[in-house]
N, CA, C and O atoms as a GROMACS GRO file, in nm:
protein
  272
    1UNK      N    1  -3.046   0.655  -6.872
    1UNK     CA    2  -3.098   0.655  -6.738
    1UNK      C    3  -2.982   0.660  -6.640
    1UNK      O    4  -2.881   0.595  -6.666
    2UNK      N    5  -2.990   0.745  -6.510
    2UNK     CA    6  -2.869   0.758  -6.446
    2UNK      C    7  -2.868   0.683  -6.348
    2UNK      O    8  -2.966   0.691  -6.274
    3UNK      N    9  -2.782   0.605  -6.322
    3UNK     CA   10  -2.729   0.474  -6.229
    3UNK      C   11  -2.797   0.567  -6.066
    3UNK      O   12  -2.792   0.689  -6.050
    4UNK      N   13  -2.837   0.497  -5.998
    4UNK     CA   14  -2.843   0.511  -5.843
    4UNK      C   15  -2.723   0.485  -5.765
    4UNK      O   16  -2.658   0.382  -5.753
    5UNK      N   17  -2.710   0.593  -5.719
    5UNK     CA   18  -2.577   0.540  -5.613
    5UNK      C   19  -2.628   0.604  -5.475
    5UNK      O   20  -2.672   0.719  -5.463
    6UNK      N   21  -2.611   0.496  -5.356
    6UNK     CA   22  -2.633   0.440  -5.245
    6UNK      C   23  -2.518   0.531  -5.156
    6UNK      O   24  -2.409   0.475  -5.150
    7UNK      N   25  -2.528   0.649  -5.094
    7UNK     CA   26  -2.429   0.695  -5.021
    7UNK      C   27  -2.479   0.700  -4.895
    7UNK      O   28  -2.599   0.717  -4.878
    8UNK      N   29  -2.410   0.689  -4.814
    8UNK     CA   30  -2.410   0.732  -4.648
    8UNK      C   31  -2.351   0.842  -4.606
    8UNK      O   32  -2.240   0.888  -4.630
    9UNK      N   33  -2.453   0.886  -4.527
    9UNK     CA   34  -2.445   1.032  -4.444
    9UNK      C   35  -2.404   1.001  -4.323
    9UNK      O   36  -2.460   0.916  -4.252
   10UNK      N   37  -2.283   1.082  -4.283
   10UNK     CA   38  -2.253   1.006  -4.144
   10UNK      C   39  -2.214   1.179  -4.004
   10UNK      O   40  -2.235   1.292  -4.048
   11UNK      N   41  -2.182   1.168  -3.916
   11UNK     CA   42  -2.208   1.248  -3.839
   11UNK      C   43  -2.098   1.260  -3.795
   11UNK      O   44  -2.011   1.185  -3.839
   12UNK      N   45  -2.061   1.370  -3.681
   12UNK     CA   46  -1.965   1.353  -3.566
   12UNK      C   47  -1.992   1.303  -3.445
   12UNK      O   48  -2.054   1.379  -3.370
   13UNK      N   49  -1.964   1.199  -3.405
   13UNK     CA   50  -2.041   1.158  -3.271
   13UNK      C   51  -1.983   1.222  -3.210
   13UNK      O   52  -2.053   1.250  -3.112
   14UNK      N   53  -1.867   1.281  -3.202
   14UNK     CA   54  -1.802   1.355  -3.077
   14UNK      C   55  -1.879   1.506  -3.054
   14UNK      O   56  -1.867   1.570  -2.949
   15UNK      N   57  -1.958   1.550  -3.165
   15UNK     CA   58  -2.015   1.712  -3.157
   15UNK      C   59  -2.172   1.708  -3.149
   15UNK      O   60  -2.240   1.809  -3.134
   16UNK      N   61  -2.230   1.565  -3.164
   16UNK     CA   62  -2.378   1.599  -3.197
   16UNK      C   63  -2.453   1.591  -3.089
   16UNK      O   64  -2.412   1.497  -3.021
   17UNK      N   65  -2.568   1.661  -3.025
   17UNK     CA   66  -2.623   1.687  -2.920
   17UNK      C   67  -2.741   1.574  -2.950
   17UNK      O   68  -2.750   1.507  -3.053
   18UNK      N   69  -2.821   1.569  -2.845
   18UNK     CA   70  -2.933   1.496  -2.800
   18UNK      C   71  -3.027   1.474  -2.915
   18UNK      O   72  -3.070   1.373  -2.970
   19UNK      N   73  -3.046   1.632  -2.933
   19UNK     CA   74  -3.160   1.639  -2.990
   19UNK      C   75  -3.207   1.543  -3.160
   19UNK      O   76  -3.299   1.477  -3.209
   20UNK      N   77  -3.000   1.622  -3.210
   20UNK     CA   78  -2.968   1.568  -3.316
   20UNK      C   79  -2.977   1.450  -3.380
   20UNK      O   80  -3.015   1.422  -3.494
   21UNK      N   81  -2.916   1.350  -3.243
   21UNK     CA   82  -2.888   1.208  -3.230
   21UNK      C   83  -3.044   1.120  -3.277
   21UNK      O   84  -3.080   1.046  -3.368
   22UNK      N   85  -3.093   1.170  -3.178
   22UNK     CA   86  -3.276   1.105  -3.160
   22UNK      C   87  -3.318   1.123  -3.287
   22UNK      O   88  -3.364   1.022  -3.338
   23UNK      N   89  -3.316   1.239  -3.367
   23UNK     CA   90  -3.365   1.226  -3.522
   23UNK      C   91  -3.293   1.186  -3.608
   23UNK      O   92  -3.344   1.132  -3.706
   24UNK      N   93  -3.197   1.197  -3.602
   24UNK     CA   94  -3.124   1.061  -3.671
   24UNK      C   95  -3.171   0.922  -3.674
   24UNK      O   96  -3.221   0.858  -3.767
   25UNK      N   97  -3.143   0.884  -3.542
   25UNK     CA   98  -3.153   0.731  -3.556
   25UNK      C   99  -3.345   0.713  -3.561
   25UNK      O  100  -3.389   0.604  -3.595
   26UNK      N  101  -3.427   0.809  -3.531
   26UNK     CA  102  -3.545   0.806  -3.567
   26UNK      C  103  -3.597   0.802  -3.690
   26UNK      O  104  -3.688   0.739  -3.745
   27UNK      N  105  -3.516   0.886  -3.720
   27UNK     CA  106  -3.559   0.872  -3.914
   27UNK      C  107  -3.505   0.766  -4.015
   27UNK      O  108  -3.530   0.752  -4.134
   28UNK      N  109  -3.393   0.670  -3.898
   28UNK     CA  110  -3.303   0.576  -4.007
   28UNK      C  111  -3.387   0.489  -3.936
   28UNK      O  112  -3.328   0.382  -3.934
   29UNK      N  113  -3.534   0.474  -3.854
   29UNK     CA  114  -3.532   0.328  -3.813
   29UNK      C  115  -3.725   0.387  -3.859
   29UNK      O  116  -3.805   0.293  -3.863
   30UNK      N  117  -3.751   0.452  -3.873
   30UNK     CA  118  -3.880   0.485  -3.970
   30UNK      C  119  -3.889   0.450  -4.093
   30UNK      O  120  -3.997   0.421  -4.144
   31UNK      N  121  -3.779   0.448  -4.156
   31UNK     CA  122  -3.732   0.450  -4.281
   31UNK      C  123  -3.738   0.310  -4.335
   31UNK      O  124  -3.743   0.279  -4.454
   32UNK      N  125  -3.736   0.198  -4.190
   32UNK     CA  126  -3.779   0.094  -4.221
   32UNK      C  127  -3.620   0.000  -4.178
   32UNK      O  128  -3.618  -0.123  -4.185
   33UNK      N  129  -3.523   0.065  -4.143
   33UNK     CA  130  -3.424   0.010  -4.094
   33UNK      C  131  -3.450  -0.096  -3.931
   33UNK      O  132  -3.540  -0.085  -3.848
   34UNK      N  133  -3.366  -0.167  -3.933
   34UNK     CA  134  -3.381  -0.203  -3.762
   34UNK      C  135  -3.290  -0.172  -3.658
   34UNK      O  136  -3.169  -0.161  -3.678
   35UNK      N  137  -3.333  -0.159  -3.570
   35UNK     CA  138  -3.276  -0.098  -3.440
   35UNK      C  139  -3.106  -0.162  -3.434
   35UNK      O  140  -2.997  -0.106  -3.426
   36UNK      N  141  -3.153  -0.322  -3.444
   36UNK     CA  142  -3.029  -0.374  -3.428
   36UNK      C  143  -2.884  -0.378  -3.522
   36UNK      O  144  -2.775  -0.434  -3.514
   37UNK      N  145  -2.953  -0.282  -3.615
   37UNK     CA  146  -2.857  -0.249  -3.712
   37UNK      C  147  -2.744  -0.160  -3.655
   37UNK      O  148  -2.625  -0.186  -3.670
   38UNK      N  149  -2.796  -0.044  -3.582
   38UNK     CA  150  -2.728   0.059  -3.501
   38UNK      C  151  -2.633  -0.001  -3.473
   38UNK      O  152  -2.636  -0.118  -3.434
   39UNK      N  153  -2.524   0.071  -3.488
   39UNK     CA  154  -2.353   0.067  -3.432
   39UNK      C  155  -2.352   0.072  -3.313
   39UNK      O  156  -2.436   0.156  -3.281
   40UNK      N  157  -2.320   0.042  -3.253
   40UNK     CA  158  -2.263   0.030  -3.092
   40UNK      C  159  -2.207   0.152  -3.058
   40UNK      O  160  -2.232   0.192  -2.945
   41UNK      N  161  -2.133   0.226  -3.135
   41UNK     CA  162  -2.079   0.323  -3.090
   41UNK      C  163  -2.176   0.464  -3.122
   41UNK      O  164  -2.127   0.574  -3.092
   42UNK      N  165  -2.293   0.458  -3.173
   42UNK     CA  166  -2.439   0.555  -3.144
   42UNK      C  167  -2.497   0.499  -3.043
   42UNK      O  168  -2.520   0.572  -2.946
   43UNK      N  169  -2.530   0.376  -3.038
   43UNK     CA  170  -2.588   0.351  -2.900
   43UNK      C  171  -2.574   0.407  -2.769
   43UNK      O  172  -2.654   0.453  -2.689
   44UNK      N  173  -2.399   0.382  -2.771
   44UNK     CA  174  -2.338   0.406  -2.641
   44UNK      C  175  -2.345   0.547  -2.647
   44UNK      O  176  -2.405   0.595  -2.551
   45UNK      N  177  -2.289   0.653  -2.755
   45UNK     CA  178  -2.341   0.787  -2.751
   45UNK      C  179  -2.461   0.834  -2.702
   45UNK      O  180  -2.468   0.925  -2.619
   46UNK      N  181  -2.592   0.752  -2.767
   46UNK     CA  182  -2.709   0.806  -2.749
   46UNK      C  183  -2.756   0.808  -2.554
   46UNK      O  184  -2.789   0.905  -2.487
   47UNK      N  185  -2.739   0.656  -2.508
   47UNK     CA  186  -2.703   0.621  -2.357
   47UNK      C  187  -2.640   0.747  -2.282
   47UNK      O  188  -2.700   0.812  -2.196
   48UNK      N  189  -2.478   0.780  -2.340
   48UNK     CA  190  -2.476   0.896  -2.252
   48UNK      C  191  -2.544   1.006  -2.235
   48UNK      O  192  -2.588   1.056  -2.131
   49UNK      N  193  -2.553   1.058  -2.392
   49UNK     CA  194  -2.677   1.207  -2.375
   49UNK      C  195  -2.796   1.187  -2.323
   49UNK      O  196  -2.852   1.289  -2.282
   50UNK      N  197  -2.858   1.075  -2.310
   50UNK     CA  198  -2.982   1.063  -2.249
   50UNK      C  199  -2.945   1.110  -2.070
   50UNK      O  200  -2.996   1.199  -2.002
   51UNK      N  201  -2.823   0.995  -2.031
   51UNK     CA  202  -2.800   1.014  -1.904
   51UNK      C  203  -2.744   1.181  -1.872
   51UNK      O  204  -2.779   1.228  -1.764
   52UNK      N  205  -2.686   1.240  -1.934
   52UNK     CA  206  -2.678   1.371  -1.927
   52UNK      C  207  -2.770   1.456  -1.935
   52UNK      O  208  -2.748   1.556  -1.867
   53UNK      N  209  -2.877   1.455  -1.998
   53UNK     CA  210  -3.016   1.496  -1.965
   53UNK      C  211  -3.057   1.473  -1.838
   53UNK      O  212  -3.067   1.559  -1.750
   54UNK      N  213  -3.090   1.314  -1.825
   54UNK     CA  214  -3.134   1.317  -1.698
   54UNK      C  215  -3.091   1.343  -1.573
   54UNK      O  216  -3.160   1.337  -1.472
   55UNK      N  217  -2.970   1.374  -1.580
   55UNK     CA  218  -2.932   1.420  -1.451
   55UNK      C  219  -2.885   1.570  -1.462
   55UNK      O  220  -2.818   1.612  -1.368
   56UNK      N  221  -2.910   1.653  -1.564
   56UNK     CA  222  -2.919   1.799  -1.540
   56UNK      C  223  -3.061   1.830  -1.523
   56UNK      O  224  -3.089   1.939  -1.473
   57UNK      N  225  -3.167   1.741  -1.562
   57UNK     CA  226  -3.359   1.781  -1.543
   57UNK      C  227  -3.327   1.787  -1.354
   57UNK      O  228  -3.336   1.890  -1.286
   58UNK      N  229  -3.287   1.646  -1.300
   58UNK     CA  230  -3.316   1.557  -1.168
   58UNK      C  231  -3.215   1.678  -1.059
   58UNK      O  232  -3.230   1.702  -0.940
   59UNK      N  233  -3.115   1.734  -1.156
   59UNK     CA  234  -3.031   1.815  -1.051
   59UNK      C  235  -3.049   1.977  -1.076
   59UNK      O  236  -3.053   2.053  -0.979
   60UNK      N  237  -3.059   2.019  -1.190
   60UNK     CA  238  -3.082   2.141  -1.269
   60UNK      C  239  -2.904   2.172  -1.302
   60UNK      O  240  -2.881   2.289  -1.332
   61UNK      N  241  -2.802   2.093  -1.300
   61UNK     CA  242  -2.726   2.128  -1.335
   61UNK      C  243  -2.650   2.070  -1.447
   61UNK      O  244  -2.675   1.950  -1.441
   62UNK      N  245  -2.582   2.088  -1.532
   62UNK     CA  246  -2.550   1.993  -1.623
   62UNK      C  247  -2.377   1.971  -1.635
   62UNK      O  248  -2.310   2.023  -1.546
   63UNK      N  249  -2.309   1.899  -1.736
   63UNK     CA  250  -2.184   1.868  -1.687
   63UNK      C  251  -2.079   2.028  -1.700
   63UNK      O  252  -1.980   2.052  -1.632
   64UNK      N  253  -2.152   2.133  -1.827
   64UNK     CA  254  -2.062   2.220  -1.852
   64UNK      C  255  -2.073   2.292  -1.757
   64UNK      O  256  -1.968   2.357  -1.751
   65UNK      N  257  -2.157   2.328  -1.655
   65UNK     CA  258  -2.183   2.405  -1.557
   65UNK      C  259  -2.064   2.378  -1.427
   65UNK      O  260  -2.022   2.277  -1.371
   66UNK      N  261  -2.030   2.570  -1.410
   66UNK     CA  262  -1.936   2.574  -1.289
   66UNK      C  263  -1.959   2.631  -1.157
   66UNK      O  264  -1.960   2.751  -1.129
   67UNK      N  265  -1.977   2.520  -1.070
   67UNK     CA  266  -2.049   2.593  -0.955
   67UNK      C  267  -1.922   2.663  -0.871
   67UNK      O  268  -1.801   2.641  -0.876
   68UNK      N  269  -1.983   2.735  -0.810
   68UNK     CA  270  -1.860   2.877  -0.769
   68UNK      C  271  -1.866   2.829  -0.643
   68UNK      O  272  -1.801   2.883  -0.553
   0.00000   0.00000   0.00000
């Protein structure tokens, strides 16, 4: 019988977009995990992309955008 081994999948927080982030930590806290497990340093990721959303919906512009 072959042993189980327990690996972690881990990400780039510096490259992963919004969308990415949210199903991630959606599927690791469905899965039956708890919120407060989350690293601090996804949190604080997730916090900014949210706020970067909301203020390219509230302005229509976003941070990569160059106004002339």
């Amino acid at each position: 019988m072959s042993e189980f081994n327990d690996s972690t999948i881990t990400w780039n927080l510096e490259e992963i977009d919004l969308s990415d982030l949210v199903m991630v930590v959606g599927s690791w806290i469905f899965a039956g995990n708890n919120i407060q497990d989350i690293e601090s340093e996804v949190i604080d990721k997730l916090k900014m992309l949210v706020e970067a959303e909301q203020n390219r919906r509230l302005t229509g512009i976003s941070k990569e955008d160059i106004i002339h």
